[in-house]
N, C-alpha and C positions, 0 to 999 in steps of 0.2 A: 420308646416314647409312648405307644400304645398302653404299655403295660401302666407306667401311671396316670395315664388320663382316665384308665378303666376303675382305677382306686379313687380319684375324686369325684365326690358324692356328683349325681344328676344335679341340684338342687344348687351347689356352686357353682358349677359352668353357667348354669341358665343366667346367676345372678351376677356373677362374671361377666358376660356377655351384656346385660343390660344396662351394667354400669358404664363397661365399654362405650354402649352405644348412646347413652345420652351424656358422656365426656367429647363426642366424634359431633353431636349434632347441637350441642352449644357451641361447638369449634368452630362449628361449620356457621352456624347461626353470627355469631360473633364476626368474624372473617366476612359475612355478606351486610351485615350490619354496620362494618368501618369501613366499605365497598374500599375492599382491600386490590378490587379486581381492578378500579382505577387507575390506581398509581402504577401499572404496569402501562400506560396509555401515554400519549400526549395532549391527551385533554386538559384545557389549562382549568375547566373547574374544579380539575379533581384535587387542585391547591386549596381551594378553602372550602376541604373537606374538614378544615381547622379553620374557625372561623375567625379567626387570629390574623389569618391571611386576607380577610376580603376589602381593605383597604388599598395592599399591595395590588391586589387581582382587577380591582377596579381601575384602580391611577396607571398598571398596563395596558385594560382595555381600550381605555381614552385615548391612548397615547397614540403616537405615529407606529409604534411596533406593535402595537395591537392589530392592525389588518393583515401583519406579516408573517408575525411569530409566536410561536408558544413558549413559554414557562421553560421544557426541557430545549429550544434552542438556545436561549441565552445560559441557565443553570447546570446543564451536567455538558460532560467532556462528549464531543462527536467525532472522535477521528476511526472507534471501531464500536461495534455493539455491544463489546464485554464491556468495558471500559464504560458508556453509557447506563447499563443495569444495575453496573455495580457498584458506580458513586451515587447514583440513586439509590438502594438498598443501603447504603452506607450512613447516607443522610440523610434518608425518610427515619430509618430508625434511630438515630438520632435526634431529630424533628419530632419524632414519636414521644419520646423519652422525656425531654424538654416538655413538651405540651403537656403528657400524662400530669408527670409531676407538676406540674403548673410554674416550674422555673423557667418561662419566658422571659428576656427582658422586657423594659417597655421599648426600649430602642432595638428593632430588629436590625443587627446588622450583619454580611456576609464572614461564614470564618476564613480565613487565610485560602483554605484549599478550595473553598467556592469562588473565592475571588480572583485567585489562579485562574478557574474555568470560565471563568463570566467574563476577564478580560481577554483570553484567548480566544472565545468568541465573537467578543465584540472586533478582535481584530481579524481573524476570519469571514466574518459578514461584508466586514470594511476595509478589506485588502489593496482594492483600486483605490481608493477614498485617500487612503494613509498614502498610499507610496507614489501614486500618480498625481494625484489634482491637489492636495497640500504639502505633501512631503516632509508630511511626520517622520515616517517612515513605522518601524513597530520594536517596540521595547517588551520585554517577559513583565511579570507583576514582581516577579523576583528583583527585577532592577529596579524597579520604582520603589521596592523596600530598602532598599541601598542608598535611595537619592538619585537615580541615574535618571528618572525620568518622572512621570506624572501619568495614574491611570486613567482613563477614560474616564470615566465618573469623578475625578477630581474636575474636570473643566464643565464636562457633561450632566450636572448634577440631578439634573429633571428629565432624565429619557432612563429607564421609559418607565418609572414608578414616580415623577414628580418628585414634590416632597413630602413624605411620610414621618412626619417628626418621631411620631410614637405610636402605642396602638391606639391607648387613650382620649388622641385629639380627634380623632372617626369614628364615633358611635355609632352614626346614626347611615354607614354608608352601604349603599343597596350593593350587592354582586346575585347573582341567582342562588339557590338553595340546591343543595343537591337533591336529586330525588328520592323517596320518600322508601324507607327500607321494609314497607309492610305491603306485603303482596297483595296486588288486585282485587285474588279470589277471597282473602281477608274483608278488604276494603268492602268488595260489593255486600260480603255478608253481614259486616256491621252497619250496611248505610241498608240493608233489607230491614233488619232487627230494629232497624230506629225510626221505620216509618210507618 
């Protein structure tokens, strides 16, 4: 191995290496920039890091599950922690992909396999609710694909995103902003240079 590294010129390795290195710190740049470090969290801001979502993120906030829950309670699977990261990676890049390319629809709705999750949570949450004090009892979403039953958001329509007809119809709705991806030490020197 030595022996060809010794045959390639000084002058390639160096530039070698510096292309290397500014491919690694756009990477890096990029990656802190789409505060990629987020989505590994249950912070519910880190949803309308796509500003696509701050209708939905809002009409949660409002809601009665808003003092309770976050975003990954009701959207990804909880029974273990693989299972959690990994429909999340699954469907953030997906969500990625959609956004990128700008094929959102304007009707945001759940695909099949989220809807799986979202009602298996809701009846998780709501396990005494369902079987003791009304006697629903709990149905899979798979049956309610069948006819066998009705999901929870069939009756439930407005918990705990209201109604979001489309993204179109909330312009003008406030959620917070995520914070600002230019460093401090930046900040301070362009608010010195400006006064």
């Amino acid at each position: 191995m030595r022996k060809y590294i010794n045959n390639i010129p000084r002058s390639l390795i160096l530039l070698l290496f510096a292309v290397g290195g500014v491919f690694v710190g756009l990477g890096a740049y990029i990656v802190y920039v789409a505060r990629v470090h987020t989505y590994a969290s249950d912070d519910p801001s880190a949803c309308i890091n796509c500003h696509i979502m701050t209708s939905y993120y809002q009409s949660w906030m409002h809601s009665s599950h808003g003092n309770n829950t976050n975003c990954n309670d009701c959207h990804v699977p909880q029974d273990n922690a693989f299972n959690k990261y990994y429909f999340k990676a699954v469907d953030g890049l997906y969500h990625s992909a959609v956004f990128t390319l700008k094929a959102e629809p304007q009707v945001i709705r759940a695909r099949e396999a989220s809807s799986n999750v979202i009602m298996n949570n809701c009846i998780r949450c709501h396990t005494q609710l369902n079987t003791e004090f009304v006697n629903t009892g709990m149905i899979e979403y798979t049956q309610k694909k069948t006819g066998e039953g009705k999901a929870c958001w069939d009756c439930h329509r407005n918990i705990p995103h209201t109604v979001v007809s489309n993204i179109s119809s909330s312009p003008h709705v406030i959620a917070p902003m995520p914070a600002s991806p230019v460093p401090g030490w930046l900040k301070n020197m362009m608010n010195t240079k400006n006064k």
